[in-house]
GUMI-521840 format. One record per residue: x, y, z of N, C-alpha, C in turn. Coordinates in steps of 0.2 Angstrom, whole numbers, padded with zeros to 4 digits, always signed. Each point is the difference from the previous one (the first is absolute). Layout:
<pts>
XYZXYZXYZ/...
</pts>
This chain:
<pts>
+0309-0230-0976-0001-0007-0003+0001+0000-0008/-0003-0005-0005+0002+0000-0004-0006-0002-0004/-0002+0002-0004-0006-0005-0007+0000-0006+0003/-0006-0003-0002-0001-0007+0000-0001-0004-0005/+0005-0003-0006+0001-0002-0006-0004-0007+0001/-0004-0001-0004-0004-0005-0001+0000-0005-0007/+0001-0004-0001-0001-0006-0005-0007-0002+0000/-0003-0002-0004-0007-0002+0000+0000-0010-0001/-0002-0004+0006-0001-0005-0001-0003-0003-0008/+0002-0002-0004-0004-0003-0005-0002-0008+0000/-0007+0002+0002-0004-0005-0002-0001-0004-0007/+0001-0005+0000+0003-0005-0006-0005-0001-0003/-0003-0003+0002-0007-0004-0004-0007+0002+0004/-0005+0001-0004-0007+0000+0002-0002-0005+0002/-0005-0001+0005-0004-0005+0002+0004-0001+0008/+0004+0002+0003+0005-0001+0004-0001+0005+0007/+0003-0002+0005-0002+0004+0006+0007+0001+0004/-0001+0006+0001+0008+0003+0002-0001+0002+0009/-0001-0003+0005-0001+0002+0005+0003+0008+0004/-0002+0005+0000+0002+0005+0005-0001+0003+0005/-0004-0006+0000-0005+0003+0009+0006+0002+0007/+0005-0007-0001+0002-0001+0005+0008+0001-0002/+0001+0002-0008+0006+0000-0001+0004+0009-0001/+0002+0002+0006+0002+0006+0001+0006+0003-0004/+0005-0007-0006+0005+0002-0002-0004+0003-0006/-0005+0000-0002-0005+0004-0006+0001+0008+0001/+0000+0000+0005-0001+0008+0003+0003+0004+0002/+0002+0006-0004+0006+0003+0004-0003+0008+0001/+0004+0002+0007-0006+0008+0000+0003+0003-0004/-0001+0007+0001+0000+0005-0007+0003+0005+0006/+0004+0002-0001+0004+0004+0005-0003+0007+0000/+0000+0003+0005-0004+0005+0000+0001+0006-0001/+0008+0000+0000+0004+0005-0006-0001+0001-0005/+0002-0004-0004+0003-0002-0006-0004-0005-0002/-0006-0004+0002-0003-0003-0005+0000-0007-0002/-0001-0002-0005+0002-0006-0004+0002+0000-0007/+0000-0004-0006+0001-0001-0005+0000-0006-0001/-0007-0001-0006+0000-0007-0002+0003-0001-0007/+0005-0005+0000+0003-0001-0008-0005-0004-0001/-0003+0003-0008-0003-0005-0007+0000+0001-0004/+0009+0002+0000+0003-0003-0007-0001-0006-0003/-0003-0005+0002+0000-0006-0002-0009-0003+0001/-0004+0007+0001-0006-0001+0003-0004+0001-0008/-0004-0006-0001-0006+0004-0006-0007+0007+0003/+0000+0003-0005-0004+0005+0004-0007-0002+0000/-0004+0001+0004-0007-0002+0005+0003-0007+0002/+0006-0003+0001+0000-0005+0002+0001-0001+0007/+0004+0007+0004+0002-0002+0010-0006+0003+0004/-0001-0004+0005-0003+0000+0004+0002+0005+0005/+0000+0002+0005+0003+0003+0007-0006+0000+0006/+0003-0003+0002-0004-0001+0007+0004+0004+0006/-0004+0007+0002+0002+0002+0005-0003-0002+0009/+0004+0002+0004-0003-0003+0009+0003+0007+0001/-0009+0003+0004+0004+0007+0004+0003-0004+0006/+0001+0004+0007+0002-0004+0006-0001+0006+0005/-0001+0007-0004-0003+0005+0003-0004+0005-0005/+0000+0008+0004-0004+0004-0006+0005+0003-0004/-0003+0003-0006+0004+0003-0004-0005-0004-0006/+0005+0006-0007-0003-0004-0005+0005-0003-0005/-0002-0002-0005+0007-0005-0002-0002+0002-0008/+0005+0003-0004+0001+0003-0006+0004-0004-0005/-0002-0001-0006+0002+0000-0007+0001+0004-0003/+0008+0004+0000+0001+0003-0005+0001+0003-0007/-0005+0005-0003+0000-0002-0008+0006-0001-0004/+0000-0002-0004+0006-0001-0005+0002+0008-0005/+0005-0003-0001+0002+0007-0004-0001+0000-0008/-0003-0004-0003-0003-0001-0003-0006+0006-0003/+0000-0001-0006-0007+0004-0002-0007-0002+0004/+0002-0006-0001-0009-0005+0004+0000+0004+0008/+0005+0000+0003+0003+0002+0009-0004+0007-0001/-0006-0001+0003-0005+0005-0001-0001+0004+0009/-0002-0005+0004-0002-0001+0010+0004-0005+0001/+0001+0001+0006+0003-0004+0007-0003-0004+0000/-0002-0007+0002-0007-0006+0003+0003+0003+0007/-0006+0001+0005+0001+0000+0007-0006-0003+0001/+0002-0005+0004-0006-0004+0006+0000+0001+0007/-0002+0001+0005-0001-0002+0006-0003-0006+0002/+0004-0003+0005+0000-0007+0002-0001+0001+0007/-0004-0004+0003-0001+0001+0007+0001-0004+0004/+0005+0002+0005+0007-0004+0004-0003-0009+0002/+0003-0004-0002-0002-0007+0000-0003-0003-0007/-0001+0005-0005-0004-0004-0007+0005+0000-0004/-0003-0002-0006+0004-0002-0005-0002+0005-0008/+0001+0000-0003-0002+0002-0008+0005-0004-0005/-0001+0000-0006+0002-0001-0006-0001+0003-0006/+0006+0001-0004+0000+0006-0005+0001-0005-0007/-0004+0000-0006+0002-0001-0008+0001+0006-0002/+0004+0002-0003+0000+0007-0003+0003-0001-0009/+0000+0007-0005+0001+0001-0003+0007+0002+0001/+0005-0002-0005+0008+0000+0002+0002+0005-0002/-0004+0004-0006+0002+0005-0003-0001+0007+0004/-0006+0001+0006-0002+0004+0004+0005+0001+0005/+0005-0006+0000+0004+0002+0007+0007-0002-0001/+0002-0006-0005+0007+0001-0001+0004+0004-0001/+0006+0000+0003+0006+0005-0004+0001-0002-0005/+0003+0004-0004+0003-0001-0008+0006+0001+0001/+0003+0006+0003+0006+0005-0001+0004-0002+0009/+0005+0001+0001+0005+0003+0003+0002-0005+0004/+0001-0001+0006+0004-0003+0006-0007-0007+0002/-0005+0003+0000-0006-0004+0002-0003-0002-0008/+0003-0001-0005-0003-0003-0008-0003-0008+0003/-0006-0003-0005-0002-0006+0004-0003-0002+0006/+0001+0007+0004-0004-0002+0008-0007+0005+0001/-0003-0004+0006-0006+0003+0002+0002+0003+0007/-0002+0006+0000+0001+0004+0007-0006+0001+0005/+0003-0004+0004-0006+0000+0007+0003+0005+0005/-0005+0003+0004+0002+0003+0005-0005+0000+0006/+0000-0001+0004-0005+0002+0007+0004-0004+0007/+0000+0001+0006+0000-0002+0005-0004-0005+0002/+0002-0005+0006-0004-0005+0002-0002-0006-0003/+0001-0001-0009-0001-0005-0003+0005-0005-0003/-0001-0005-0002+0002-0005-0002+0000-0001-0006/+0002-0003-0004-0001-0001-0008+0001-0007-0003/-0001-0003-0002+0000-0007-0004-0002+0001-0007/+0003+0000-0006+0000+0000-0006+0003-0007-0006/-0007-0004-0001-0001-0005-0006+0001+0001-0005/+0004-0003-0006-0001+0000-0007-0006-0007-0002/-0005+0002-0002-0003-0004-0004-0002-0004-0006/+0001-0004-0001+0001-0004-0005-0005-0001-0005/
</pts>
């Protein structure tokens, strides 16, 4: 299979309500190979959200950036049927350099991802 390349929904204005309860096109899995990658190139930093859905076990990984800041992995465990969500510092996990520059690397089995730009 192949990466799971992700754009980040950006939420326009504050005060407003984005429904994704029931909206499945928000969420694409994270291939269990290869992963994901969220582009925010166009993302301000502490501004995206990521909302992951596990659907089974496993644990579901932010990979550090290559970056001076890119210190640890973030690894969560999500327990099959719930939910989590991630604000994170962009400097910790963004690429700077090569093929993945501007994206964030997820990786785990079983999950789902949905990723907001916040306004």
């Amino acid at each position: 299979m192949a990466r799971t390349e992700i754009t980040p929904t950006f939420i326009k204005e504050r005060n407003t309500a984005v429904d994704i309860g029931a909206a499945t096109e928000y969420f694409k899995a994270v291939d269990p190979t290869d992963g994901a990658a969220i582009d925010v190139n166009n993302v301000k930093d502490y501004k995206l959200l990521i909302i992951a859905k596990s659907s089974g076990t496993g644990a579901l990984t932010i990979k550090k950036g290559d970056g001076i800041q890119g210190v640890a992995d973030l690894t969560a465990t999500i327990a099959s049927g719930k939910e989590a969500a991630f604000v994170f510092d962009f400097g910790a996990f963004k690429q700077l350099t090569g093929a993945n520059k501007g994206k964030i690397l997820v990786t785990g089995a079983n999950h789902s991802i949905a990723a907001f730009s916040l306004p």
